[in-house]
N, CA, C and O atoms as a Tinker XYZ file with bonds, in Angstrom:
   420  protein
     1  N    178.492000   59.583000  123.699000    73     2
     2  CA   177.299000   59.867000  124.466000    64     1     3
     3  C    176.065000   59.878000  123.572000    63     2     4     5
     4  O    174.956000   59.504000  123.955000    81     3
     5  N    176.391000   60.418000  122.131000    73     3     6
     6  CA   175.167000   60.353000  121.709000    64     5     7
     7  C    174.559000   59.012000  121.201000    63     6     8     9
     8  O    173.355000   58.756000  121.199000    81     7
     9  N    175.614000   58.143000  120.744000    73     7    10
    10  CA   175.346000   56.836000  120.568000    64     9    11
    11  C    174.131000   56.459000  122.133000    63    10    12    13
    12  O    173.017000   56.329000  121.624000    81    11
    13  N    174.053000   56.336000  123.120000    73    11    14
    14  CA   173.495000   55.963000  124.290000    64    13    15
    15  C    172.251000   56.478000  123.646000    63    14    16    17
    16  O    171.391000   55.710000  123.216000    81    15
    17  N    172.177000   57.458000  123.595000    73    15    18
    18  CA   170.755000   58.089000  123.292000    64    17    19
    19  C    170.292000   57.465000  122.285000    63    18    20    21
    20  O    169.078000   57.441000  122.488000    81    19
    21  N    170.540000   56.856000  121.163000    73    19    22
    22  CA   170.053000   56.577000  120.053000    64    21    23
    23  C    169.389000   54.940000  120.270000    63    22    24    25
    24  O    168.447000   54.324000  119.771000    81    23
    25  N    170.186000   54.713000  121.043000    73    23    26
    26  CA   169.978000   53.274000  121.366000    64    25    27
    27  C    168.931000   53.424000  122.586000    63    26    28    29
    28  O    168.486000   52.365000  123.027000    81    27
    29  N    168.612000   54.295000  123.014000    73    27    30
    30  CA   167.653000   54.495000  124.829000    64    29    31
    31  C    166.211000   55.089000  123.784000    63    30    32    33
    32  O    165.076000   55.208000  124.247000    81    31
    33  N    166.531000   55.357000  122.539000    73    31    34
    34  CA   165.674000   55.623000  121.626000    64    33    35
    35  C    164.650000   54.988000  120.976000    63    34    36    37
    36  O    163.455000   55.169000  120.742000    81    35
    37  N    165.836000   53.882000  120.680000    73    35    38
    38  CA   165.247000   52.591000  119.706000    64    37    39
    39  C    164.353000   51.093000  120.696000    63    38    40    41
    40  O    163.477000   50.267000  120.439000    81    39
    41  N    165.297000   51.468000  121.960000    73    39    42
    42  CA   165.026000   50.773000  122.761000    64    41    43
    43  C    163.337000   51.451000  123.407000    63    42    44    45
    44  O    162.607000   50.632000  123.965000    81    43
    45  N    162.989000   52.494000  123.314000    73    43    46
    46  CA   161.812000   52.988000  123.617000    64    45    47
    47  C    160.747000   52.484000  122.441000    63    46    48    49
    48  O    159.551000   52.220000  122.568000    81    47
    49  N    161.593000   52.441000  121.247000    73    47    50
    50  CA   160.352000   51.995000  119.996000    64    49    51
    51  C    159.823000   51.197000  120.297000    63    50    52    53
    52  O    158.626000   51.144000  120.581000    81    51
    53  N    161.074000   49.894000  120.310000    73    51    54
    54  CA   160.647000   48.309000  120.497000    64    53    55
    55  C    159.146000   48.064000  121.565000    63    54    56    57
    56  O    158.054000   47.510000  121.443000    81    55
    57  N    159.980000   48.954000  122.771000    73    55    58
    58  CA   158.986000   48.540000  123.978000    64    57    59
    59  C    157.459000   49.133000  123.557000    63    58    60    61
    60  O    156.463000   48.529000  123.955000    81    59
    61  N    157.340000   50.286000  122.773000    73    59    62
    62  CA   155.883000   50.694000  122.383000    64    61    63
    63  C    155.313000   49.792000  121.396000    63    62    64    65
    64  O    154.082000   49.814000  121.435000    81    63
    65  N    155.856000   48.912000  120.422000    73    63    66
    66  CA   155.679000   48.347000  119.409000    64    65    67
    67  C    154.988000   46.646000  119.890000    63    66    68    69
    68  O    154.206000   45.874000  119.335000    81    67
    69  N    155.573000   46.621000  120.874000    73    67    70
    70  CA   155.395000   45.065000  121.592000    64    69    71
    71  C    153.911000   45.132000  121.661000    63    70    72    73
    72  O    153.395000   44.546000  120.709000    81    71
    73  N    152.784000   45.840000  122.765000    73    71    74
    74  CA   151.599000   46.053000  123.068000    64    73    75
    75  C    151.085000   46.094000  121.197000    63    74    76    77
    76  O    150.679000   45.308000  120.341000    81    75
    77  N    151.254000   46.800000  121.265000    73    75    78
    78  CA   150.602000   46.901000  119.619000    64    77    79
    79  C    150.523000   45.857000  118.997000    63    78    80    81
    80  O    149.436000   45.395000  118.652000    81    79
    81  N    151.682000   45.280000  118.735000    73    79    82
    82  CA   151.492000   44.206000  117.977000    64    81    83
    83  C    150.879000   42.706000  118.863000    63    82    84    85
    84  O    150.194000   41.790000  118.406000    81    83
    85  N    151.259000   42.835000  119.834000    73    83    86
    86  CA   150.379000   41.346000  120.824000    64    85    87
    87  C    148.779000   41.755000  120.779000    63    86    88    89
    88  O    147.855000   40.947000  120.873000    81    87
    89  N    148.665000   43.021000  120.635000    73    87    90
    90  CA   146.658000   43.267000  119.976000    64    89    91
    91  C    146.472000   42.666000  119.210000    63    90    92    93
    92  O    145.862000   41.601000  119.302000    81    91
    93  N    147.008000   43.220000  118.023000    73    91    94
    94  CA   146.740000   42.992000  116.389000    64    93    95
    95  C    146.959000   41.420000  116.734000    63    94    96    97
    96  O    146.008000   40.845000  116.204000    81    95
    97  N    147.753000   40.504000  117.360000    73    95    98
    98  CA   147.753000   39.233000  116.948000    64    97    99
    99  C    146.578000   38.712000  117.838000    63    98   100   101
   100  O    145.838000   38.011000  117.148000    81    99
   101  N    146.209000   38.798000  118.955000    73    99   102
   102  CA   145.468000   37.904000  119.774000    64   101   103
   103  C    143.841000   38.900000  119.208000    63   102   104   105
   104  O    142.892000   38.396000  119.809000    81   103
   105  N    143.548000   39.611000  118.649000    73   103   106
   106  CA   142.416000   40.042000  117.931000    64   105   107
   107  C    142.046000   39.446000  116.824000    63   106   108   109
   108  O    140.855000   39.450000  116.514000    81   107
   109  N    143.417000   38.554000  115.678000    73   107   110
   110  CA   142.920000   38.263000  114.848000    64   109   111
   111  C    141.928000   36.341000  115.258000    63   110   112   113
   112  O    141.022000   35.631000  114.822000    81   111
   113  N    142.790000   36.383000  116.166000    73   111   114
   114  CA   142.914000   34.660000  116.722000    64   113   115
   115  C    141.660000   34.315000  117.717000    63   114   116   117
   116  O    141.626000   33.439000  118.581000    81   115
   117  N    140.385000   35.484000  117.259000    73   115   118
   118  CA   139.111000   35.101000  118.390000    64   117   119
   119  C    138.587000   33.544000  118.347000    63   118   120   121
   120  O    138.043000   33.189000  119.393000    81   119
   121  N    138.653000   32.696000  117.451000    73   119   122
   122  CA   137.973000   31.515000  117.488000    64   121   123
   123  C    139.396000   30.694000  117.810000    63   122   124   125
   124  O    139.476000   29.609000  117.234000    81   123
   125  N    140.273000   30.985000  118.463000    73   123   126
   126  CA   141.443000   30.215000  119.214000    64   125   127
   127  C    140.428000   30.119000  120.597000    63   126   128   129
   128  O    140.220000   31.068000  121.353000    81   127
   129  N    139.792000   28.612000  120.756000    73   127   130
   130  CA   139.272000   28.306000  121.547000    64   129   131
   131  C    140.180000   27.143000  122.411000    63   130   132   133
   132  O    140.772000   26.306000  121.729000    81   131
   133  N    140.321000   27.063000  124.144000    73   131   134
   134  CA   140.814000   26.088000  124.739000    64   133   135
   135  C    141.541000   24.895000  124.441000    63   134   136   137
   136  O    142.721000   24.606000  124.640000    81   135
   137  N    140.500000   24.193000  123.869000    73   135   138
   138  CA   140.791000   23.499000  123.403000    64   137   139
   139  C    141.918000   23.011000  121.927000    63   138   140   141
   140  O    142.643000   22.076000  121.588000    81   139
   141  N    141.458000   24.339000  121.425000    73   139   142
   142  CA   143.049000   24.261000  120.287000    64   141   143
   143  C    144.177000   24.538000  120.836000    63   142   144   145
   144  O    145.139000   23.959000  120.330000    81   143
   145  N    144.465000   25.468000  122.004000    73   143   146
   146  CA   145.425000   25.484000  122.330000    64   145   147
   147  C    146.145000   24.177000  123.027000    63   146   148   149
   148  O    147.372000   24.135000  123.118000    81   147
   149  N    145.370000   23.195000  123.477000    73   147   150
   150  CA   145.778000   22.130000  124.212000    64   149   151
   151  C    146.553000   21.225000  122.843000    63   150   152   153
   152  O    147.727000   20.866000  122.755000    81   151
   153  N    145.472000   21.036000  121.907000    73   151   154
   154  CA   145.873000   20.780000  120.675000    64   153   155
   155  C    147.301000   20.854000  120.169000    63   154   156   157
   156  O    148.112000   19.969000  119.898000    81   155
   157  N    147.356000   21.996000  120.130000    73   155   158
   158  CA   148.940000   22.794000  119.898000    64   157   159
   159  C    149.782000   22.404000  120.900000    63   158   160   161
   160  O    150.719000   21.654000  120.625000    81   159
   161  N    149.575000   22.850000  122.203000    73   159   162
   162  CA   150.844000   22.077000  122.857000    64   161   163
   163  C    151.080000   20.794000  122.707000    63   162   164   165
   164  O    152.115000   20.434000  122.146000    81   163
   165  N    150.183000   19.910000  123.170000    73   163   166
   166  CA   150.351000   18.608000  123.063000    64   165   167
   167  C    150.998000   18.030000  120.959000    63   166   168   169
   168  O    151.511000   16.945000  120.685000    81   167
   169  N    150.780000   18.882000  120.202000    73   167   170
   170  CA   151.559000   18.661000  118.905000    64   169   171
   171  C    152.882000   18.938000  119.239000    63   170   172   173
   172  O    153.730000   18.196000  118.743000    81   171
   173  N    153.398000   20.212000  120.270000    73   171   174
   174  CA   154.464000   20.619000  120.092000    64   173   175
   175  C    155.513000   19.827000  120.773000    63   174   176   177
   176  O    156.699000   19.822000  120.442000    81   175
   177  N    154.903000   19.052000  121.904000    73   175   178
   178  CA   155.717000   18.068000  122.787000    64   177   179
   179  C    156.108000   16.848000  121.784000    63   178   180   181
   180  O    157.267000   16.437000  121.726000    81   179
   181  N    154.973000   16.257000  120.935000    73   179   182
   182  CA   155.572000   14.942000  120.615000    64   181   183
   183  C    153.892000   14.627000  119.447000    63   182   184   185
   184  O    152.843000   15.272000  119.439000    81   183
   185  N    154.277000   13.470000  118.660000    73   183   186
   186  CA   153.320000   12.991000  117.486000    64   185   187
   187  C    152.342000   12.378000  118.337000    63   186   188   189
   188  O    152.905000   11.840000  119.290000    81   187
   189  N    151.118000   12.252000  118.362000    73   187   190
   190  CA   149.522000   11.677000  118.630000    64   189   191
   191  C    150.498000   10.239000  119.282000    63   190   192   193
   192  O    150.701000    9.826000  120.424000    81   191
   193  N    150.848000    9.872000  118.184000    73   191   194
   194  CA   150.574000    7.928000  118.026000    64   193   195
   195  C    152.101000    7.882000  119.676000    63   194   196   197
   196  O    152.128000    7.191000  120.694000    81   195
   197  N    152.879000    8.735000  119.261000    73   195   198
   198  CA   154.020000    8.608000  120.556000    64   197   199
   199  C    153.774000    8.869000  121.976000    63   198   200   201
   200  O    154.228000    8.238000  122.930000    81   199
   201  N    152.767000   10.180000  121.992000    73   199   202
   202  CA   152.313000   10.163000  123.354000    64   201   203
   203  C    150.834000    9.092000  123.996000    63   202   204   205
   204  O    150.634000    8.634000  125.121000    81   203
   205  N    150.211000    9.015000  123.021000    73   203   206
   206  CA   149.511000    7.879000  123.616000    64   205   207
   207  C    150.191000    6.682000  123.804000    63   206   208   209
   208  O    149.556000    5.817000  124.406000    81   207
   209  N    151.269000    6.420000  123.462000    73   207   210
   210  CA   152.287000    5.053000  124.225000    64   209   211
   211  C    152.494000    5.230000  125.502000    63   210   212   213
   212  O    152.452000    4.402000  126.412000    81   211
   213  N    152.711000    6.317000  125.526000    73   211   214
   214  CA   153.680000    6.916000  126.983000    64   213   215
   215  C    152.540000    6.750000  128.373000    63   214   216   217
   216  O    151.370000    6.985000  128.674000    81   215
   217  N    153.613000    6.262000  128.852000    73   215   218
   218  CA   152.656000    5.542000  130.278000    64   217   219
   219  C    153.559000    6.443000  131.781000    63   218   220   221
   220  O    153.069000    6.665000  132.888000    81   219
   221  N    154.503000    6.681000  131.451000    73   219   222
   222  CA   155.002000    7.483000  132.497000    64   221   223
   223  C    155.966000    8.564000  132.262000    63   222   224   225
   224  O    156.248000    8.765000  131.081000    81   223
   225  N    156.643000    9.453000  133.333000    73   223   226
   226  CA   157.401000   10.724000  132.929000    64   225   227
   227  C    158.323000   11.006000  134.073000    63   226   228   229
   228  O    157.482000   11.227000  134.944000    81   227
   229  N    159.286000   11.124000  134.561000    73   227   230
   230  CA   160.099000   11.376000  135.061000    64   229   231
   231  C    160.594000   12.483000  134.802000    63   230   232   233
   232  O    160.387000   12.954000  133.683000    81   231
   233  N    161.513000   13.326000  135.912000    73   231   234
   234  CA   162.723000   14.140000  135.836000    64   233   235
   235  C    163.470000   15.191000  137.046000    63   234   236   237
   236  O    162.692000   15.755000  137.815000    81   235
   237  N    164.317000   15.336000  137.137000    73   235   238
   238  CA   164.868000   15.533000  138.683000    64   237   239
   239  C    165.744000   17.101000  138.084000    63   238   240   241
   240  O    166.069000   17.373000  136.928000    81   239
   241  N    165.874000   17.643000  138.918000    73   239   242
   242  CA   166.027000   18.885000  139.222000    64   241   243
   243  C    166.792000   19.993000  140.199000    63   242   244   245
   244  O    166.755000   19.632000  141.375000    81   243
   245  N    167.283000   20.899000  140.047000    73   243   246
   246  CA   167.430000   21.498000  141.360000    64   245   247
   247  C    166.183000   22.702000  141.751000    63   246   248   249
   248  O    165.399000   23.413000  141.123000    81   247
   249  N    166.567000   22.417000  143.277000    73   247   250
   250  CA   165.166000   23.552000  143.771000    64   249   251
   251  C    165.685000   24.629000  145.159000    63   250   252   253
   252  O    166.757000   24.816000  145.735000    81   251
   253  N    164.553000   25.073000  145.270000    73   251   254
   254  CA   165.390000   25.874000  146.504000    64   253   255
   255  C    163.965000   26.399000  147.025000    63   254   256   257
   256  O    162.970000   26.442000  146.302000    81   255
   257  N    163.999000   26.864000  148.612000    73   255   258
   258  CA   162.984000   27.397000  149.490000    64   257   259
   259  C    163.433000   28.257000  150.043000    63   258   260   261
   260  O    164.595000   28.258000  150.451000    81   259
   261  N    162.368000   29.484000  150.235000    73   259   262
   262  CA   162.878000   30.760000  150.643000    64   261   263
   263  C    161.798000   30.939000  151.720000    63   262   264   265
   264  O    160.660000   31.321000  151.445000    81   263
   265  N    162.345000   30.550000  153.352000    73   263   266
   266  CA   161.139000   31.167000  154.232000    64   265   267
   267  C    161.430000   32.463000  154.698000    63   266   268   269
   268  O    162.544000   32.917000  154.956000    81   267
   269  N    159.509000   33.441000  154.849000    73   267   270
   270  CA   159.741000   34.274000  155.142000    64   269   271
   271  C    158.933000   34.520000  156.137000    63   270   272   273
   272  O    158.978000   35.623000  156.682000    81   271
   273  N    158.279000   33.799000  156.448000    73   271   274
   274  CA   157.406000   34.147000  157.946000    64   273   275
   275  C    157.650000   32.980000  158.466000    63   274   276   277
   276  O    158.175000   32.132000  157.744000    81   275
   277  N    157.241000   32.588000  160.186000    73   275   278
   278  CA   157.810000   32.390000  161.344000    64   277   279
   279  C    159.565000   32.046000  161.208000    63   278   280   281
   280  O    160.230000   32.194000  162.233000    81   279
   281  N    160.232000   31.613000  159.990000    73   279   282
   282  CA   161.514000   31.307000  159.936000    64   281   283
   283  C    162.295000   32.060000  158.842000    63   282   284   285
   284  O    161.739000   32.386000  157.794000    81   283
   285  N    163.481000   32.310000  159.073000    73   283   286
   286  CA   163.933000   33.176000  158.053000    64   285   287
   287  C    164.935000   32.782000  157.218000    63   286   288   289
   288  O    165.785000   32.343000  157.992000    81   287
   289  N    165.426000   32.653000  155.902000    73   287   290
   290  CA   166.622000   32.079000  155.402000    64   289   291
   291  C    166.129000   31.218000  154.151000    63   290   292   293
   292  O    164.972000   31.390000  153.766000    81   291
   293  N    167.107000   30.127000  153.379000    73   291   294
   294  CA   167.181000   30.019000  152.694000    64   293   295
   295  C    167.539000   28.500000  152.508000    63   294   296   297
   296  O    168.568000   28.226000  153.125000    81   295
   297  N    166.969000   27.387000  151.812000    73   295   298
   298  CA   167.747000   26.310000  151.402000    64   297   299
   299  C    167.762000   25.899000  149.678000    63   298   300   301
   300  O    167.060000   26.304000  148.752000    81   299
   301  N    168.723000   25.064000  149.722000    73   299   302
   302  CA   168.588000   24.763000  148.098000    64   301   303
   303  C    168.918000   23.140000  148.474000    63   302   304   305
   304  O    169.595000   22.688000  149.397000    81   303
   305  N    168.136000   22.406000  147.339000    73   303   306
   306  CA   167.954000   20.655000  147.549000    64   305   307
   307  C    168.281000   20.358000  146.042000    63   306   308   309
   308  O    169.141000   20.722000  145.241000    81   307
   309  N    166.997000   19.376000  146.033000    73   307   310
   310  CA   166.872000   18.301000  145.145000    64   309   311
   311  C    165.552000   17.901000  144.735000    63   310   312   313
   312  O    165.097000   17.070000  145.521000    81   311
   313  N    164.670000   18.225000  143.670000    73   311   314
   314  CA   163.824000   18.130000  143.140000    64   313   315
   315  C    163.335000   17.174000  142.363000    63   314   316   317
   316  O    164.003000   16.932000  141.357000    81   315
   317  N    161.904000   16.264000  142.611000    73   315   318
   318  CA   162.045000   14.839000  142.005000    64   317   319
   319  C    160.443000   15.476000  141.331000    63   318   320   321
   320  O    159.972000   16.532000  141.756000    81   319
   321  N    159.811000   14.720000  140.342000    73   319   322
   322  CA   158.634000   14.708000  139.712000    64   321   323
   323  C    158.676000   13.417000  138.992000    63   322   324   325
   324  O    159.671000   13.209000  138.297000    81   323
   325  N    157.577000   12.351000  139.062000    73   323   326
   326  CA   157.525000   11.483000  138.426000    64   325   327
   327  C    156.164000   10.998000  138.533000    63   326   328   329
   328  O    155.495000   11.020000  139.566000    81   327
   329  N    155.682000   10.423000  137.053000    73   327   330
   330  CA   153.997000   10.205000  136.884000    64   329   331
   331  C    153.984000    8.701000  136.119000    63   330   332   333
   332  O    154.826000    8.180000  135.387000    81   331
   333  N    152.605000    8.199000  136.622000    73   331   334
   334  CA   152.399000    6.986000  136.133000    64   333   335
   335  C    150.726000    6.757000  136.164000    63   334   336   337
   336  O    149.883000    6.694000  137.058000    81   335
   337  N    150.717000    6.678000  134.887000    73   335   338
   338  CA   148.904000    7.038000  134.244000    64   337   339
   339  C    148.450000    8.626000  134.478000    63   338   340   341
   340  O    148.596000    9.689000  133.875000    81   339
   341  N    147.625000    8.028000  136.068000    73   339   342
   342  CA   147.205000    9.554000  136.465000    64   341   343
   343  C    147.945000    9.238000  137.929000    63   342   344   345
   344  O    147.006000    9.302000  138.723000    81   343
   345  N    148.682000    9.050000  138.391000    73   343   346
   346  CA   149.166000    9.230000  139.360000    64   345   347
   347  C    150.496000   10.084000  139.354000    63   346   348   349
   348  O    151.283000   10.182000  138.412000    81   347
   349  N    150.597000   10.751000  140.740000    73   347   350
   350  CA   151.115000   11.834000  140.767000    64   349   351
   351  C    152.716000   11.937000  141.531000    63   350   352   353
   352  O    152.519000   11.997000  142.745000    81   351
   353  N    153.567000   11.959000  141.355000    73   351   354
   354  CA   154.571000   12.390000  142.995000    64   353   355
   355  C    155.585000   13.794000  142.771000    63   354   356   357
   356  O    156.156000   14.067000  141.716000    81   355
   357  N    155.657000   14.737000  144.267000    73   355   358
   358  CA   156.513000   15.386000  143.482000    64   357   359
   359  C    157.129000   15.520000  145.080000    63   358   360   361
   360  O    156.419000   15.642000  146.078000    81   359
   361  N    158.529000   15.471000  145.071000    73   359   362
   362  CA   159.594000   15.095000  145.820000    64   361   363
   363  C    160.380000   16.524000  145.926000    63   362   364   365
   364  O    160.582000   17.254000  144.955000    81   363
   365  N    160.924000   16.893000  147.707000    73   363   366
   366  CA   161.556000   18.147000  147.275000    64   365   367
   367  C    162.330000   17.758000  148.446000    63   366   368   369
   368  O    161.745000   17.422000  149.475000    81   367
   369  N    163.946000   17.783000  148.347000    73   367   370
   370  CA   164.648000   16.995000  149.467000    64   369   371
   371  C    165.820000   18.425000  149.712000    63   370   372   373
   372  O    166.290000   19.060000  148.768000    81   371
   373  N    166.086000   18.679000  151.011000    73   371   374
   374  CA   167.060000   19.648000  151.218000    64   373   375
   375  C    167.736000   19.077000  152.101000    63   374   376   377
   376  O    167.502000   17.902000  152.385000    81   375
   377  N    168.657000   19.750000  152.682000    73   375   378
   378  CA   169.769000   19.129000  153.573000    64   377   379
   379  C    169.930000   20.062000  155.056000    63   378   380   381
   380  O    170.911000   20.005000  155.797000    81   379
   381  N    168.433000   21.115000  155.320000    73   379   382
   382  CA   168.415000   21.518000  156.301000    64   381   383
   383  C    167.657000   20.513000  157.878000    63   382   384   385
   384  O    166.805000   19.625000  157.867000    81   383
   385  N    168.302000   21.050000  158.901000    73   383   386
   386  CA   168.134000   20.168000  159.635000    64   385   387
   387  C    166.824000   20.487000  160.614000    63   386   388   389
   388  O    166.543000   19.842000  161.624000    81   387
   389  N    165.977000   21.793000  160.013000    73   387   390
   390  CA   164.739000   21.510000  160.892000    64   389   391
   391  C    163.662000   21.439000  159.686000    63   390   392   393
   392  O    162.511000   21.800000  159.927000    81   391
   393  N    164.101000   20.861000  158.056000    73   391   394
   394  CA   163.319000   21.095000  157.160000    64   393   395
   395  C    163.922000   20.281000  156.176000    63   394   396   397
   396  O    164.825000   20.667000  155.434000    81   395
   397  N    163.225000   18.717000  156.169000    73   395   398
   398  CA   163.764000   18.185000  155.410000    64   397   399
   399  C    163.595000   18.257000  153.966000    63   398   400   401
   400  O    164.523000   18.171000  153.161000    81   399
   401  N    162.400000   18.415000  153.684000    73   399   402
   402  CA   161.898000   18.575000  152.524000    64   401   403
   403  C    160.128000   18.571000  152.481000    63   402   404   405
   404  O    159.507000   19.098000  153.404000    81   403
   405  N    159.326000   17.842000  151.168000    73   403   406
   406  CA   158.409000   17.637000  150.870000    64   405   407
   407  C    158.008000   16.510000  149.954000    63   406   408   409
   408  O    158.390000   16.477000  148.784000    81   407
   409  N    157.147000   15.476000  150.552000    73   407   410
   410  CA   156.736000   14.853000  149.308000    64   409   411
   411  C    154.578000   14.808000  149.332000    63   410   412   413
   412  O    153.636000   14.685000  150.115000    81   411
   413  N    154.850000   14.983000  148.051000    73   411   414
   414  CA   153.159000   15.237000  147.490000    64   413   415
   415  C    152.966000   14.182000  147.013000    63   414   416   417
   416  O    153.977000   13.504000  147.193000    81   415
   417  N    152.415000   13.780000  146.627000    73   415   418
   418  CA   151.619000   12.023000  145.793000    64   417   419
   419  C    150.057000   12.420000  145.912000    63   418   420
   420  O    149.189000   11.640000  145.521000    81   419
């Protein structure tokens, strides 16, 4: 039993320690402007010279819809996303029979 406590202990540190330290870091980082952060992601996906090749993006998925007003319940499908330049599609296919799905473009 006392083991529990020691650990409901440590586990109280951590959680006070988190806030504290996400200050101290996003205080030191004031001239982290927008734009570097875009910077950074786009480094973290892939090299300059590779994503400016890239002309399109694909990838499929599972999904699911949860209605909660006028209908009640639950489906799970099939999830599509695929891009070309700036064009857009995103595909959401289920197998209910008063709700087939969605497509966006």
């Amino acid at each position: 039993m006392q083991s529990t406590g020691r650990s409901a202990n440590w586990v109280m540190m951590v959680l006070l320690f988190i806030p504290a330290a996400g200050s101290h870091i996003s205080a030191k980082d004031k001239k982290f402007t927008p734009e570097a952060l875009v910077a950074k992601h786009l480094q973290s996906i892939g090299r300059p010279d590779l994503l400016a090749k890239m002309q399109s993006l694909a990838f499929v998925g599972a999904t699911s819809v949860r209605f909660q007003q006028g209908a009640h319940g639950e489906l799970s499908g099939q999830g599509q996303f695929a891009s070309e330049e700036r064009k857009l599609a995103l595909i959401l296919k289920y197998d209910g029979q008063d709700y087939r799905g969605e497509h966006f473009a």
